[in-house]
MDTraj code that builds the backbone (N, CA, C; nanometers):
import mdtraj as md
import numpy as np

residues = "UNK UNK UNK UNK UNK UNK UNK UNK UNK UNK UNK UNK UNK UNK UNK UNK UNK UNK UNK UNK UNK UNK UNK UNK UNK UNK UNK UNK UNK UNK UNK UNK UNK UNK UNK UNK UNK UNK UNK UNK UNK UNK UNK UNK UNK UNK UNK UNK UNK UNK UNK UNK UNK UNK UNK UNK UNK UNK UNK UNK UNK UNK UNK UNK UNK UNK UNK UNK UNK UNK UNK UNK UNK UNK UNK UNK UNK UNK UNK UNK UNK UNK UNK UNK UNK UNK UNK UNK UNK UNK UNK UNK UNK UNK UNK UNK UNK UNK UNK UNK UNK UNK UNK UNK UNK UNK UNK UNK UNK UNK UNK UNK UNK UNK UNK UNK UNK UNK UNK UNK UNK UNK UNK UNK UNK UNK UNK UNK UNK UNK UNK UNK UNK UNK UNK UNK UNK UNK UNK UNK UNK UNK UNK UNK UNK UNK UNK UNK UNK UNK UNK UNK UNK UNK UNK UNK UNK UNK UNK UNK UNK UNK UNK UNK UNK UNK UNK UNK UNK UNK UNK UNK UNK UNK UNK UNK UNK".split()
xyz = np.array([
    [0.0806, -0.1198, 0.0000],
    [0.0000, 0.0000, 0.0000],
    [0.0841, 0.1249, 0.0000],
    [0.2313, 0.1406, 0.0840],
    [0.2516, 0.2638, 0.0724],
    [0.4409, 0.2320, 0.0655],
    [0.4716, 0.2814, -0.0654],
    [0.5973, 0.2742, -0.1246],
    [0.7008, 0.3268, -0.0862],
    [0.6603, 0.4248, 0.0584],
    [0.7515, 0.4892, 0.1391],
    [0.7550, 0.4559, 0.2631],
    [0.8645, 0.4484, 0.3220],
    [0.8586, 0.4090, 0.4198],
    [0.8422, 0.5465, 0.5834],
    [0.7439, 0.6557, 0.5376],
    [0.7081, 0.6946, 0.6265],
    [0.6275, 0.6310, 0.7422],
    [0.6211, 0.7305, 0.8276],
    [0.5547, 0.6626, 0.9714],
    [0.3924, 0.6074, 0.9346],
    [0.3887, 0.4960, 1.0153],
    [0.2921, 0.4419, 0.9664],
    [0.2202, 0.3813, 1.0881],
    [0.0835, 0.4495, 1.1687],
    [-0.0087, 0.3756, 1.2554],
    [-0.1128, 0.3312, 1.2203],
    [-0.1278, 0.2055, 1.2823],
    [-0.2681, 0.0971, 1.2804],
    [-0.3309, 0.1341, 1.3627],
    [-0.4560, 0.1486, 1.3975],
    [-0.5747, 0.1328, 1.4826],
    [-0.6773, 0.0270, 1.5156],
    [-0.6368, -0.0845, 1.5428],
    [-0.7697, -0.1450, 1.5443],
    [-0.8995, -0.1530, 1.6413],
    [-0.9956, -0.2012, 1.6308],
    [-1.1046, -0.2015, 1.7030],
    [-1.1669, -0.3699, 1.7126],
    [-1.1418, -0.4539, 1.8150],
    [-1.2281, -0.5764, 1.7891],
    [-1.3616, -0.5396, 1.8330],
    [-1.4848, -0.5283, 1.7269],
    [-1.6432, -0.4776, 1.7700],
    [-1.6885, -0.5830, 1.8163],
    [-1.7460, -0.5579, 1.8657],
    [-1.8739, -0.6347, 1.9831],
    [-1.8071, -0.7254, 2.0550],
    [-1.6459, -0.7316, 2.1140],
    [-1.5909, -0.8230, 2.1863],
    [-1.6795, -0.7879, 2.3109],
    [-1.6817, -0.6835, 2.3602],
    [-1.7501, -0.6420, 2.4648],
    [-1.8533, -0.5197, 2.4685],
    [-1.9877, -0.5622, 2.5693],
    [-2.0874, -0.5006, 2.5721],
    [-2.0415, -0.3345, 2.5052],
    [-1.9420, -0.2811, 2.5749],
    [-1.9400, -0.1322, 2.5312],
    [-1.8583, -0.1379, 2.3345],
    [-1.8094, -0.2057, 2.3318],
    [-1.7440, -0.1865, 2.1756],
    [-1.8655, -0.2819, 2.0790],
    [-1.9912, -0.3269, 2.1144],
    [-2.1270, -0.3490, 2.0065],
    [-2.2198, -0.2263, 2.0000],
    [-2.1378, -0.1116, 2.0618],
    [-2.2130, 0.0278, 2.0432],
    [-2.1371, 0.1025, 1.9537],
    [-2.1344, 0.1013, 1.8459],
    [-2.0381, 0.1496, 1.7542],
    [-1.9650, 0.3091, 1.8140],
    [-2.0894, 0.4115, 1.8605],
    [-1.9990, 0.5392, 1.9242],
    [-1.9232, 0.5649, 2.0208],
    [-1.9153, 0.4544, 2.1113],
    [-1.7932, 0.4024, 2.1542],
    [-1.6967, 0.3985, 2.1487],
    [-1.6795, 0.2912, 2.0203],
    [-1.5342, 0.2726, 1.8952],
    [-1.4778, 0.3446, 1.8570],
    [-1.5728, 0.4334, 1.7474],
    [-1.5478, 0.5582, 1.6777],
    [-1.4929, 0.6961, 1.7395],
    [-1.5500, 0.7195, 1.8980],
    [-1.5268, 0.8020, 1.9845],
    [-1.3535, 0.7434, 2.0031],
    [-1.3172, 0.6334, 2.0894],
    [-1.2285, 0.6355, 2.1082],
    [-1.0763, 0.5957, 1.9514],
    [-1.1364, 0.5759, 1.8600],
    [-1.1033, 0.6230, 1.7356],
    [-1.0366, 0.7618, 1.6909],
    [-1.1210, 0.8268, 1.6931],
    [-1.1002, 0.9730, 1.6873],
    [-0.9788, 1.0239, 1.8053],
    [-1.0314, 1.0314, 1.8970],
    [-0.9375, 1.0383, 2.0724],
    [-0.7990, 0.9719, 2.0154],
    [-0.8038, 0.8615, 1.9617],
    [-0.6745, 0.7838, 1.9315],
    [-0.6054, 0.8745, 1.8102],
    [-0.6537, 0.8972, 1.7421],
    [-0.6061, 0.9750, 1.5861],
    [-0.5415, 1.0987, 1.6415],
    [-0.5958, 1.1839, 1.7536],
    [-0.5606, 1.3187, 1.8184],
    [-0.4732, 1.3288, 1.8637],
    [-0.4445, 1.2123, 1.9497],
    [-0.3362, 1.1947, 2.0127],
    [-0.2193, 1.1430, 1.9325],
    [-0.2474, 1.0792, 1.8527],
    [-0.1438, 1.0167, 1.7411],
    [-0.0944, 1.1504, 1.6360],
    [-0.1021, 1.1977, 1.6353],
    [-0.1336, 1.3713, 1.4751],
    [-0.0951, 1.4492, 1.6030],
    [-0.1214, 1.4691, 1.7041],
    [-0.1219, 1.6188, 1.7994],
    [-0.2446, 1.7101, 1.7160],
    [-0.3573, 1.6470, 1.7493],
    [-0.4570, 1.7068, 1.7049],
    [-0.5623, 1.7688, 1.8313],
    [-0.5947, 1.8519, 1.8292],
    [-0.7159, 1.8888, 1.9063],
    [-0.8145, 1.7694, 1.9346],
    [-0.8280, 1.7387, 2.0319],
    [-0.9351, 1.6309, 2.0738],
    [-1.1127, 1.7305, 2.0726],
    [-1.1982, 1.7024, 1.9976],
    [-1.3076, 1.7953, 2.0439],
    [-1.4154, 1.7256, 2.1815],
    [-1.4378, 1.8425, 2.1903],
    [-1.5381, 1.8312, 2.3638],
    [-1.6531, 1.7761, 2.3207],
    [-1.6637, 1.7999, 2.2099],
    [-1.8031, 1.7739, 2.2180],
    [-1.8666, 1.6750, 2.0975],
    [-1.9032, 1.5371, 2.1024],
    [-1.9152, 1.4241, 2.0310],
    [-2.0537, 1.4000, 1.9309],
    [-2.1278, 1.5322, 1.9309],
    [-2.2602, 1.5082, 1.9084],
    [-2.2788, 1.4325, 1.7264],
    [-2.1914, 1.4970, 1.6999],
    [-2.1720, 1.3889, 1.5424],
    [-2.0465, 1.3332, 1.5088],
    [-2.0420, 1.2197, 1.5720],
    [-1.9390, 1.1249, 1.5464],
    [-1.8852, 1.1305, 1.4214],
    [-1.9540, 1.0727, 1.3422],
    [-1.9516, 1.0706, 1.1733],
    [-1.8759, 1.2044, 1.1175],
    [-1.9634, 1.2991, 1.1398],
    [-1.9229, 1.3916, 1.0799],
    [-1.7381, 1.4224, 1.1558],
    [-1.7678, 1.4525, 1.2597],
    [-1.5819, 1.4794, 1.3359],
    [-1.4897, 1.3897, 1.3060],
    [-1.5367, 1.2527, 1.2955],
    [-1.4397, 1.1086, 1.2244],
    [-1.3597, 1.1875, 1.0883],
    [-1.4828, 1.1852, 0.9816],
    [-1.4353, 1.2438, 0.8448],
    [-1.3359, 1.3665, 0.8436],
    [-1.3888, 1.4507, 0.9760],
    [-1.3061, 1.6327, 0.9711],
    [-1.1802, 1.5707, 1.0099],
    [-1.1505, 1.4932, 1.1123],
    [-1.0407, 1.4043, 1.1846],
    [-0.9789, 1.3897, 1.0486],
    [-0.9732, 1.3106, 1.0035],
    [-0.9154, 1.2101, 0.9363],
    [-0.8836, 1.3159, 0.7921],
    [-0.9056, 1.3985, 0.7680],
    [-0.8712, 1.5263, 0.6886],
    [-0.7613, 1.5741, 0.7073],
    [-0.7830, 1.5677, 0.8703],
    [-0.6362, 1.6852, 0.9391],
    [-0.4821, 1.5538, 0.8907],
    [-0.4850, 1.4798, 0.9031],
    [-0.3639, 1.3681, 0.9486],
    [-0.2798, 1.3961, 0.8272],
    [-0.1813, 1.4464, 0.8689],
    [-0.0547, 1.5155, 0.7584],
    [-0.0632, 1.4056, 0.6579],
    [-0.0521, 1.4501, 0.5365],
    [-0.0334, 1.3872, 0.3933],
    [0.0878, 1.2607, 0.4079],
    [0.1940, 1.3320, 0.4578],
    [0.3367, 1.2330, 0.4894],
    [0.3320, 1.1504, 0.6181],
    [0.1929, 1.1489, 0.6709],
    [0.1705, 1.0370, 0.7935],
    [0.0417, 0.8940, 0.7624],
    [0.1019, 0.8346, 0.7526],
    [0.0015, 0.7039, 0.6740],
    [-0.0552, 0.6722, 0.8293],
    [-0.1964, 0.6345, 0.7599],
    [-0.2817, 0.5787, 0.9079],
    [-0.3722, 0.4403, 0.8229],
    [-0.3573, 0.2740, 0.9079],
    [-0.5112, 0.2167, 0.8704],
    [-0.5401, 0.1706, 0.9871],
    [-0.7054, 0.1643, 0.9452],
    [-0.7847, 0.1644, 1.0601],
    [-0.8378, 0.0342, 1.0304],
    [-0.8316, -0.0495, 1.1496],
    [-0.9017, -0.1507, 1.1135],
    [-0.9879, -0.2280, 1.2314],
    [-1.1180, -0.2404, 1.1417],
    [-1.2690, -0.2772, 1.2154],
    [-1.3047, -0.3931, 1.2124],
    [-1.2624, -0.4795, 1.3202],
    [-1.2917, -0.6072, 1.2928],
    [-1.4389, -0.6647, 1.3644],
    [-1.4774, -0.7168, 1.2491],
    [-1.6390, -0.8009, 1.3118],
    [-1.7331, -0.6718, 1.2979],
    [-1.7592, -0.6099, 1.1954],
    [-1.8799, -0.4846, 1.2091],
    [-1.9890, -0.5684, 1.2345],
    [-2.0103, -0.7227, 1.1701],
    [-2.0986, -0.8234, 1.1814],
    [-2.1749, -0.7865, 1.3805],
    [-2.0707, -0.8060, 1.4561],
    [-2.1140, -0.7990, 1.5844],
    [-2.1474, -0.6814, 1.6347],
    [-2.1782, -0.5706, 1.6041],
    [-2.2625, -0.4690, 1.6806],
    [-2.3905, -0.4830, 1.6602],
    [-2.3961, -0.3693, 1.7490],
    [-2.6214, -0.4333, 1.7605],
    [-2.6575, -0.3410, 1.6768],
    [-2.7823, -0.4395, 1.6702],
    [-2.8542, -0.3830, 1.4833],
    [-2.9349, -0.2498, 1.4504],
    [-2.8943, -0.1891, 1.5484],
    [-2.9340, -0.0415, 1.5259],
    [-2.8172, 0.0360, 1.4299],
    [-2.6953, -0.0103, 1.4425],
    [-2.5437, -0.0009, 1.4179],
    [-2.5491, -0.0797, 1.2622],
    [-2.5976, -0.1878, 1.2490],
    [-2.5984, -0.2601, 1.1259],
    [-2.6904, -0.2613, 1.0365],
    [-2.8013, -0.1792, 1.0656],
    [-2.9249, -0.1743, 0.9977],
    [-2.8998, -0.0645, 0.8626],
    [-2.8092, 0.0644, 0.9107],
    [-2.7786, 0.1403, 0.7652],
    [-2.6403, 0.1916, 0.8387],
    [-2.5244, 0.1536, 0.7476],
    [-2.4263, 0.1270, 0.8354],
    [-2.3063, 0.2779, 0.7448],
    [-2.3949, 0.3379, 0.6620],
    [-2.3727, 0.4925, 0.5857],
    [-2.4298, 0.6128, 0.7323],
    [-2.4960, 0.5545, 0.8073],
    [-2.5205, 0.6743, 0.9560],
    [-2.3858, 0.6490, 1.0176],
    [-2.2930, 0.5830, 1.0290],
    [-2.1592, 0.6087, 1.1697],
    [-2.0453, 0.5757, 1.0229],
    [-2.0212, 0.5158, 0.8916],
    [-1.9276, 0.5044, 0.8326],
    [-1.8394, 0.6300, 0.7481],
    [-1.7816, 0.6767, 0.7744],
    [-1.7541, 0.7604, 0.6585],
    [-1.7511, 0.7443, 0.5239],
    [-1.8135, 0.8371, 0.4137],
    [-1.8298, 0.8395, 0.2967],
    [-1.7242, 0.7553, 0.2361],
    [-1.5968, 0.8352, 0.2516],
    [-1.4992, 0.7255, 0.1870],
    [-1.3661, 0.8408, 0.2768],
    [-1.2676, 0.7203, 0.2611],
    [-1.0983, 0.7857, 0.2671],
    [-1.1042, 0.8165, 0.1557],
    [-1.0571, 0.9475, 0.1283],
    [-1.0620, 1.0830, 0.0453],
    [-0.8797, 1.0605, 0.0274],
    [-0.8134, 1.0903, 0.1404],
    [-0.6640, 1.1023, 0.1347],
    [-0.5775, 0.9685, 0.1279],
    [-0.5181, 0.9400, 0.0231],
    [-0.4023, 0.8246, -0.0236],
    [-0.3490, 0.7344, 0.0910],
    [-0.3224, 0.8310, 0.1802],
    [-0.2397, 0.7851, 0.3038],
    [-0.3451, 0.7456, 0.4438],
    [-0.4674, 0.6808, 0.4132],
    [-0.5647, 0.6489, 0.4721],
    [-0.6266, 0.5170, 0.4797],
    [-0.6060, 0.4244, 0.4788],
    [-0.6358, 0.2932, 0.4533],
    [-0.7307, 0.2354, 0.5884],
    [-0.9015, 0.1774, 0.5133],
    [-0.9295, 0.0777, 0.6299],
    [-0.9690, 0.0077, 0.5431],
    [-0.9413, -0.1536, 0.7075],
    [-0.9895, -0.2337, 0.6585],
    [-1.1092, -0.3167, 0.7653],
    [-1.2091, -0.3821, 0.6870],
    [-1.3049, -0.4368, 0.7305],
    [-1.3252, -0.5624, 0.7654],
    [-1.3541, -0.6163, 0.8343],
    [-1.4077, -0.7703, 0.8284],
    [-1.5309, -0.7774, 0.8927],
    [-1.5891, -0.8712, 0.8037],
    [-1.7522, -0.9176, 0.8360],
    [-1.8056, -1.0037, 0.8171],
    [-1.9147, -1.1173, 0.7999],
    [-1.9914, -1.1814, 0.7685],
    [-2.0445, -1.1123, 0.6583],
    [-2.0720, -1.1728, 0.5430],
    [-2.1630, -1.0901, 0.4456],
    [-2.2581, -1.0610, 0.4587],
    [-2.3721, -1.1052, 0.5168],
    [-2.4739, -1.0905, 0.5811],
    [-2.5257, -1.1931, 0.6971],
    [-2.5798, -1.0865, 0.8421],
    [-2.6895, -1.2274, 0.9007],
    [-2.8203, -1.1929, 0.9106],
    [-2.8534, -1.2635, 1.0229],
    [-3.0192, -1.2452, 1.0403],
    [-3.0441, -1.2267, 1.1975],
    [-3.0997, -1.1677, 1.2432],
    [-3.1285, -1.1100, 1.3736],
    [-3.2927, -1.0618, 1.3480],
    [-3.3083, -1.1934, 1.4757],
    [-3.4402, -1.1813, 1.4616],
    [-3.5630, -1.1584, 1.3217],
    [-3.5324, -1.2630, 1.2688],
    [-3.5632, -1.3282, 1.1251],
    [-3.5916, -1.1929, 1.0657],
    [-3.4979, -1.1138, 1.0893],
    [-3.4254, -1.0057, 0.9407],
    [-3.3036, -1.0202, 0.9157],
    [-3.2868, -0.9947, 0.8050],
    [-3.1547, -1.0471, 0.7453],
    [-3.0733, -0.8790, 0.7424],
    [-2.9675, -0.8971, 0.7435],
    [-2.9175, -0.7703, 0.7046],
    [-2.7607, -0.7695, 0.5946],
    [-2.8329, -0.7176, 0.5116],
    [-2.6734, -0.7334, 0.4146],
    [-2.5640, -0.6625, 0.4261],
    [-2.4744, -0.6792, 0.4981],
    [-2.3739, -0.5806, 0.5565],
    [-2.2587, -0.5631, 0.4147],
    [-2.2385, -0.6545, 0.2866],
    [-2.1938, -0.6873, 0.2708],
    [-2.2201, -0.6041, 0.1341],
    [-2.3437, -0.5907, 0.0838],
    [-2.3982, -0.4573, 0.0094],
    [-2.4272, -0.3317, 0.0512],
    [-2.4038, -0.3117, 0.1566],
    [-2.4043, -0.1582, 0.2473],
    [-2.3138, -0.1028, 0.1913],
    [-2.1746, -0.1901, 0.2134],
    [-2.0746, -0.1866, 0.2049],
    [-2.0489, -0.1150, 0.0824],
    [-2.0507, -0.2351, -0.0208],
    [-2.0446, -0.1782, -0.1585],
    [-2.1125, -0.0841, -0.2113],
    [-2.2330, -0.0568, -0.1462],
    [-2.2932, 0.0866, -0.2029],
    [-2.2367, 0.2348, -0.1332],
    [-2.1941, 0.1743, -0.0071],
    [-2.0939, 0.2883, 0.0364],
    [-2.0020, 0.3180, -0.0404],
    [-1.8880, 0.2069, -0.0543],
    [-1.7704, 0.2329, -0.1416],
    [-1.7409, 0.2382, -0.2993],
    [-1.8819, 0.2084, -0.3407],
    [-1.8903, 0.2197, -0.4954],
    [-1.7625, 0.1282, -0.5109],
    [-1.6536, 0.2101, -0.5885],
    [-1.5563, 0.1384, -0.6932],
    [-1.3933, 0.1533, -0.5908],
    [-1.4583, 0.1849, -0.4814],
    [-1.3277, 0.1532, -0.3937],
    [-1.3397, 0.0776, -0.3080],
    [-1.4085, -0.0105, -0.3152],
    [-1.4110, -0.1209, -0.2189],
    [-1.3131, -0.2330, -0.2716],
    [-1.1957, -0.2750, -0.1814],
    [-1.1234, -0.4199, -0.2024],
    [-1.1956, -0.5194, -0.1450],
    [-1.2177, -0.6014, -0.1851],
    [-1.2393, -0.7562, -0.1598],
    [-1.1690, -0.8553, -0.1094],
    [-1.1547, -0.9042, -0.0153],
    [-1.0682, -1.0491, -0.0231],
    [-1.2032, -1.1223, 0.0933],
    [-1.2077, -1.2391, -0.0269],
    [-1.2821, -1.3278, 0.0762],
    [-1.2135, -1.4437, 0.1217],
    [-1.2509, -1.4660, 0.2847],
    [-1.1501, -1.5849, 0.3148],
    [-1.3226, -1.6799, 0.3695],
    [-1.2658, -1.7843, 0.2642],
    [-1.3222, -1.9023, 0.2389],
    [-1.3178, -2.0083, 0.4065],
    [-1.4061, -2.0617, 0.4079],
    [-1.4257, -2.1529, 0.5526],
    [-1.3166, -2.3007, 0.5255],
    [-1.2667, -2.3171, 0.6351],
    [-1.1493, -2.4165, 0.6396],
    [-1.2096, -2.6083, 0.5916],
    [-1.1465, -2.6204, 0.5022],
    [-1.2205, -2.7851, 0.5214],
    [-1.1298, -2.8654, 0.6050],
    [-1.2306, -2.9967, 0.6337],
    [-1.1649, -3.1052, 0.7273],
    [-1.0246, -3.0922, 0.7820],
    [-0.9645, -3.1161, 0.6014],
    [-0.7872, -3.1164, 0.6563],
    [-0.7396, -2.9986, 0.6743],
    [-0.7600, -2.9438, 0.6504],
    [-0.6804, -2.7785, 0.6803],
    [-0.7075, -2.7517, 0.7958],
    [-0.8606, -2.7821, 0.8857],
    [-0.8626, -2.7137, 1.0422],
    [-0.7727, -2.8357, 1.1168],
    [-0.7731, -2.9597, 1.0937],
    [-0.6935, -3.0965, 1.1373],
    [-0.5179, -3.0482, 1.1315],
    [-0.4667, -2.9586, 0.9975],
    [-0.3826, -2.9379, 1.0553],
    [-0.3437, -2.7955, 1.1100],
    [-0.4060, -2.7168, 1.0978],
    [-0.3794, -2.5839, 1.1746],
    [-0.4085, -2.6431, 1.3145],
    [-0.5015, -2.7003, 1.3553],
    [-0.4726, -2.7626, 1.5046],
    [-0.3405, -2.8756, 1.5306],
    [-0.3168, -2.9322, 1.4855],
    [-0.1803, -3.0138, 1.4865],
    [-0.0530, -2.9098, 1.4530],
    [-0.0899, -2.7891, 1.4307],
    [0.0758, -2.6996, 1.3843],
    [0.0465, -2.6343, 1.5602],
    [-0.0806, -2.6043, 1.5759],
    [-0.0909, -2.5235, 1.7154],
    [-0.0248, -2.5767, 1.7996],
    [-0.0544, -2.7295, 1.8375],
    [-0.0656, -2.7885, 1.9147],
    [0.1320, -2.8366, 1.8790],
    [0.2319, -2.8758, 1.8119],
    [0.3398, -2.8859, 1.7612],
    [0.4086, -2.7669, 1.8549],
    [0.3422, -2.6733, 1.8166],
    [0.3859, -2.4992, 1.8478],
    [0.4267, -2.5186, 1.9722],
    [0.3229, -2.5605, 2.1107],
    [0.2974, -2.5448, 2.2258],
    [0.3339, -2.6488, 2.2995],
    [0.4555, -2.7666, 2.1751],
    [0.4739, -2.9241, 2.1924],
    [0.3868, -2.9767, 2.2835],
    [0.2875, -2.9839, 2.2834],
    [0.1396, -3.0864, 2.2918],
    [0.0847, -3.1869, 2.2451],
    [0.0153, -3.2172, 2.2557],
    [-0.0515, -3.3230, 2.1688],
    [-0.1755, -3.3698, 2.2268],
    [-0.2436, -3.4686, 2.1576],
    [-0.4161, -3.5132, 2.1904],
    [-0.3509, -3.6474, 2.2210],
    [-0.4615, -3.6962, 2.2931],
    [-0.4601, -3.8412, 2.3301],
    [-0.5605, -3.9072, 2.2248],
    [-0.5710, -4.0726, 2.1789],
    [-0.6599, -4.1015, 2.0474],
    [-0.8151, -4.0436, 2.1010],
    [-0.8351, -4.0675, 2.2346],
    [-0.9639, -4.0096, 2.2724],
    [-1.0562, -3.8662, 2.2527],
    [-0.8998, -3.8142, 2.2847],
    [-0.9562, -3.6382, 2.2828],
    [-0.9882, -3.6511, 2.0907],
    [-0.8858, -3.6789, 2.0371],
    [-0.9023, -3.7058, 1.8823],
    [-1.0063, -3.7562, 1.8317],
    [-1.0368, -3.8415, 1.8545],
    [-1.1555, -3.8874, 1.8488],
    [-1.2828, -3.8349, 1.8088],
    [-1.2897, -3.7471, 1.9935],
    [-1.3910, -3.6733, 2.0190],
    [-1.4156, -3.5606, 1.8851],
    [-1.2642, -3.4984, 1.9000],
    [-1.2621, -3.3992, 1.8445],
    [-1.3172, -3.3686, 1.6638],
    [-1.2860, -3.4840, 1.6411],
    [-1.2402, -3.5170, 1.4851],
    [-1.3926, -3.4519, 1.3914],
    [-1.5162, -3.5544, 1.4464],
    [-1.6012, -3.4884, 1.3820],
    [-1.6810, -3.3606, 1.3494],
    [-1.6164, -3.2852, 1.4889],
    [-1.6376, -3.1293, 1.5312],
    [-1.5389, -3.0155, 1.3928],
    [-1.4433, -3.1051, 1.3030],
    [-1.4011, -3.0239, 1.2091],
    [-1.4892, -2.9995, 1.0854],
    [-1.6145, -3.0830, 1.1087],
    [-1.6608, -3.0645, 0.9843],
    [-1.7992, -2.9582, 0.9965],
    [-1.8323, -2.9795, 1.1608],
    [-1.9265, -2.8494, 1.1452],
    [-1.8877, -2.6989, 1.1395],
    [-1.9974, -2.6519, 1.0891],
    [-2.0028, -2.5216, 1.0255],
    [-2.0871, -2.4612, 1.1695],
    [-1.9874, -2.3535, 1.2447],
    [-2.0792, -2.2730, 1.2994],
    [-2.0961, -2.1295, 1.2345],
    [-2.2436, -2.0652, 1.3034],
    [-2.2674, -1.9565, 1.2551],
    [-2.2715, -1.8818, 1.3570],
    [-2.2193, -1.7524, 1.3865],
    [-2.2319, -1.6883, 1.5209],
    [-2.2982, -1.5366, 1.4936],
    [-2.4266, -1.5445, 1.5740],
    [-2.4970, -1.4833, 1.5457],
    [-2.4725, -1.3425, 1.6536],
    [-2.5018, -1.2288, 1.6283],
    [-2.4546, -1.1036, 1.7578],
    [-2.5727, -1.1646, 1.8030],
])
top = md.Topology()
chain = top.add_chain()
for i, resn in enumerate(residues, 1):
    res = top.add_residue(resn, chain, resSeq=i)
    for name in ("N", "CA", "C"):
        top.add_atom(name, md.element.get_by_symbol(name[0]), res)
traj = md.Trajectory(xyz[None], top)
């Protein structure tokens, strides 16, 4: 992403790990707070439009200071947050030296509505949206990412725990907020 090796901060956010970060103004609040302090920017007093101060934020951050922000699980905030997800997102990174990135479920369902987080998205970002989809693990691949873990931590299963374990690689969970 950036061919120079100027200064370069990450931000991340894991959403909905906990009750206060599935409230998106939360995040975004301490987002902003983080960017201020990172730039020597004015922190503002007063939070009444997140959205809008995010975007003014993220304006100020010197041209020669690279920032990405990254939002993991937008899937897990509560669905007031996921229902039109253009009220707390910014329009777009405007400036080169601005990079986020997302991860989500493409869509779920909460309380037999579905919500497409996954076309929000793209109608937010039109023709700047990147893609990478990471595909669900089959049999052998979770069999051995647990056998490299477990190598890692020189461990191992007994045939029992194996056993147990073995047919649990083939289900598919879905985790719903």
């Amino acid at each position: 992403w950036y061919s120079q090796a100027n200064s370069v901060s990450v931000i991340i956010r894991f959403l909905g790990a906990t009750p206060s970060s599935s409230d998106i103004r939360r995040p975004l609040i301490s987002i902003i707070e983080q960017i201020c302090i990172l730039y020597h920017l004015t922190v503002p007093s007063n939070f009444d439009n997140v959205k809008e101060i995010l975007e003014n934020i993220l304006l100020q951050i010197p041209k020669d200071e690279y920032l990405i922000l990254l939002l993991d699980s937008i899937d897990q905030l509560q669905l007031v947050d996921l229902k039109n997800l253009s009220k707390w997102l910014p329009k777009s990174f405007l400036s080169s030296n601005i990079k986020c990135i997302f991860s989500t479920i493409p869509e779920i369902e909460i309380d037999r509505e579905t919500i497409h987080i996954h076309t929000q998205l793209q109608t937010i970002y039109k023709n700047n949206l990147v893609e990478i989809e990471v595909k669900t693990f089959d049999e052998n691949t979770v069999e051995q990412v647990l056998h490299s873990w477990l190598e890692q931590d020189q461990r191992c299963l007994t045939t029992i725990q194996h056993e147990w374990l073995k047919p649990k690689f083939s289900i598919r969970h879905y985790i719903t907020p």
